[in-house]
C-alpha positions in Angstrom: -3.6 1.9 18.9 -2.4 2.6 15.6 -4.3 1.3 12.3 -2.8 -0.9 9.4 -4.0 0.9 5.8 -3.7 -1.3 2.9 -3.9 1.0 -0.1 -3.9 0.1 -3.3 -4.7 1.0 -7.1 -7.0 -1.4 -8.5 -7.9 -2.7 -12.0 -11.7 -3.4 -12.1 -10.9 -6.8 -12.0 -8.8 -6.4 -8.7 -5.7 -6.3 -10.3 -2.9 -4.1 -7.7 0.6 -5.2 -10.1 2.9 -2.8 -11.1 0.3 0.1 -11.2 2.8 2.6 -12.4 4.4 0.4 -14.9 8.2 1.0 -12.8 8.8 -3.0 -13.0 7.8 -4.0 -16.3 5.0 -6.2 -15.4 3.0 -7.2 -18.6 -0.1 -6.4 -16.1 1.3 -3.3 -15.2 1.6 0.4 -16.3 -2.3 1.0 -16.2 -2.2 3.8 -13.7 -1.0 6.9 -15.2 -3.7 7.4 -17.6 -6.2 8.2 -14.9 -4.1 10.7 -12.6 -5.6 13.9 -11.4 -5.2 16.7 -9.1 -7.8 14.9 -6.9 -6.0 11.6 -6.9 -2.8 13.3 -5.8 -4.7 15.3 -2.8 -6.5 12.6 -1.8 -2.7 10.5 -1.7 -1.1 13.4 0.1 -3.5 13.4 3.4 -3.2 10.1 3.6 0.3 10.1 3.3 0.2 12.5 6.2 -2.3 11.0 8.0 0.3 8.0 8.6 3.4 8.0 10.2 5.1 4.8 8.8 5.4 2.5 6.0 4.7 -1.1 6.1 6.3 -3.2 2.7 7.1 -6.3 1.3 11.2 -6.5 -0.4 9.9 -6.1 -4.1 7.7 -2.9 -3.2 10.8 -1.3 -0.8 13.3 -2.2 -3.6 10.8 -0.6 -6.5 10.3 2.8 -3.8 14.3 2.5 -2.6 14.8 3.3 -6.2 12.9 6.1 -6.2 12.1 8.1 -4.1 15.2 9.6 -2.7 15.7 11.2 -5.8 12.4 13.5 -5.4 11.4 15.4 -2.6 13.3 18.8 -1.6 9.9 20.8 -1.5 8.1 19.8 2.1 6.0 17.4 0.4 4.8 14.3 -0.6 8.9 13.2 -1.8 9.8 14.6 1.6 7.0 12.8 3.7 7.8 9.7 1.9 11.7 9.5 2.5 12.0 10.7 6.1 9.1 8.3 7.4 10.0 5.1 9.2 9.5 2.0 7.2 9.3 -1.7 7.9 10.4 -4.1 5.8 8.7 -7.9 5.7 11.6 -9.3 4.1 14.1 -12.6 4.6 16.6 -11.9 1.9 17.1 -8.2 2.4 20.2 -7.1 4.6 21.3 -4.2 3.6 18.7 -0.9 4.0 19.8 2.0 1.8 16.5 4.1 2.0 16.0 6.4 4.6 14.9 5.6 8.0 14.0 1.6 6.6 14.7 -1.6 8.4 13.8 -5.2 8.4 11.0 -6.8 10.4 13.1 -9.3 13.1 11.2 -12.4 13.3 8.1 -13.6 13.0 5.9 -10.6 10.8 3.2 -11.2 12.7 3.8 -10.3 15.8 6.1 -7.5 14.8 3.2 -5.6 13.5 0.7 -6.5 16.1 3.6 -4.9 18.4 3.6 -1.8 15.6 0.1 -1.7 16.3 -0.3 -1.4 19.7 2.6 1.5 19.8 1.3 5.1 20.1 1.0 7.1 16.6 -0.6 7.6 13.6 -1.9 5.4 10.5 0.7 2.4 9.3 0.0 2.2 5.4 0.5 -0.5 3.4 1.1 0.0 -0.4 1.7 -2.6 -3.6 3.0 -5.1 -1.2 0.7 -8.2 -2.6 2.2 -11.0 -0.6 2.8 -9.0 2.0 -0.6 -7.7 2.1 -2.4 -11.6 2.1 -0.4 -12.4 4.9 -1.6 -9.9 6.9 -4.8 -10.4 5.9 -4.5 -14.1 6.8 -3.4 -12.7 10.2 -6.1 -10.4 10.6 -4.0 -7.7 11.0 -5.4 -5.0 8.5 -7.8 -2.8 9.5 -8.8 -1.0 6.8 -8.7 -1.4 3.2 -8.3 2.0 0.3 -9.1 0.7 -2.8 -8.8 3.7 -5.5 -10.6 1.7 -8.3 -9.3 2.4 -12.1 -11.7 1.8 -14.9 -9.1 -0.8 -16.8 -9.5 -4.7 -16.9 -5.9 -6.1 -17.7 -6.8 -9.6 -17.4 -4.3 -10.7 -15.0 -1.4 -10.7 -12.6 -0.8 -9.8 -8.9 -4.6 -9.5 -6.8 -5.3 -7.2 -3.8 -7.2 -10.5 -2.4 -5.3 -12.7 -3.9 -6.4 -15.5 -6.1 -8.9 -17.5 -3.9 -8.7 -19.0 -0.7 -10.1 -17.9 2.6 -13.5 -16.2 2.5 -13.8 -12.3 3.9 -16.3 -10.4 4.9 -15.7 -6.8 4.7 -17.6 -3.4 5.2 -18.0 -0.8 3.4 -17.3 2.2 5.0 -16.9 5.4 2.8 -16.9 5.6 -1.3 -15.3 8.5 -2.4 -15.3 9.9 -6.4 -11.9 11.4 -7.1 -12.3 11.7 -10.7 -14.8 10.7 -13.7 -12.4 7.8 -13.6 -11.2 7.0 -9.9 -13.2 6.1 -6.7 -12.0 5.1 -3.6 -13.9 2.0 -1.9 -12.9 2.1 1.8 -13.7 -1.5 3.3 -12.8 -2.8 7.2 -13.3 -6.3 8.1 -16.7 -7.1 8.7 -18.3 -9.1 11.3 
């Protein structure tokens, strides 16, 4: 059985937006600052630890613009473009990234099949609806949250903003940086 990873860059107060700053957000853009050697080693196994992407239409548009443009070297550009990814998406028709196609159906169920196929990790990044709804389905098995010392006082949540109450576990924390650790959470009892 293969795992759902929801892996995210956080804000200290839980912000996930636009980390990068690629789509303008005013929330977004916070990221960059903090990078290190450790943060992109730490990315990379996890990267190949998985063998396909799980993301909502804005994230797949943001990486579809992207990411075939880099790779070339065996690496993480590679990895990224040749993997299969899944795309929870009603508007989308039209795939132009490598190896991508739209979820048929209900989302649910499509991952839960996912799941239950033989492989590797299934990651999940940006991806903020998509990511409540499969927490609402109890379909994520593990959360990755690299926290970033920055409070940016708004916009898109990994947990969204309120609702159903989660208990979760923590499993590993991991210090990349003087400025980045990873919290590692699966749903608790």
């Amino acid at each position: 059985m293969r795992n759902v990873i929801v892996t995210e860059f956080v804000t200290l107060d839980g912000v996930m937006e636009d980390p990068g700053g690629a789509e303008k957000s005013p929330f977004g853009g916070w990221s960059r600052q903090y990078w290190h050697d450790a943060i992109g080693a730490y990315k990379q196994k996890e990267l190949f630890d998985a063998d396909a992407l799980l993301l909502g239409r804005v994230t797949y548009q943001g990486f579809a613009a992207a990411w075939p443009a880099m790779g070339g070297d065996g690496g993480f550009g590679d990895r990224m473009n040749n993997l299969p990814k899944y795309v929870a998406t009603t508007t989308l028709t039209e795939f132009t990234w490598n190896n991508a196609r739209r979820i048929e159906g209900d989302v649910a169920a499509a991952v839960a099949a996912l799941k239950q196929q033989p492989g590797m990790d299934i990651l999940v990044a940006g991806s903020a609806n998509l990511t409540h709804y499969l927490a609402k389905h109890n379909l994520v098995d593990e959360y990755r949250l690299m926290i970033h010392p920055i409070i940016v006082g708004g916009g898109k949540r990994v947990f969204g903003d309120g609702g159903e109450r989660r208990k979760l576990e923590l499993v590993e924390s991991k210090q990349l940086s003087q400025d980045a650790v990873v919290l590692t959470y699966r749903p608790g009892a």
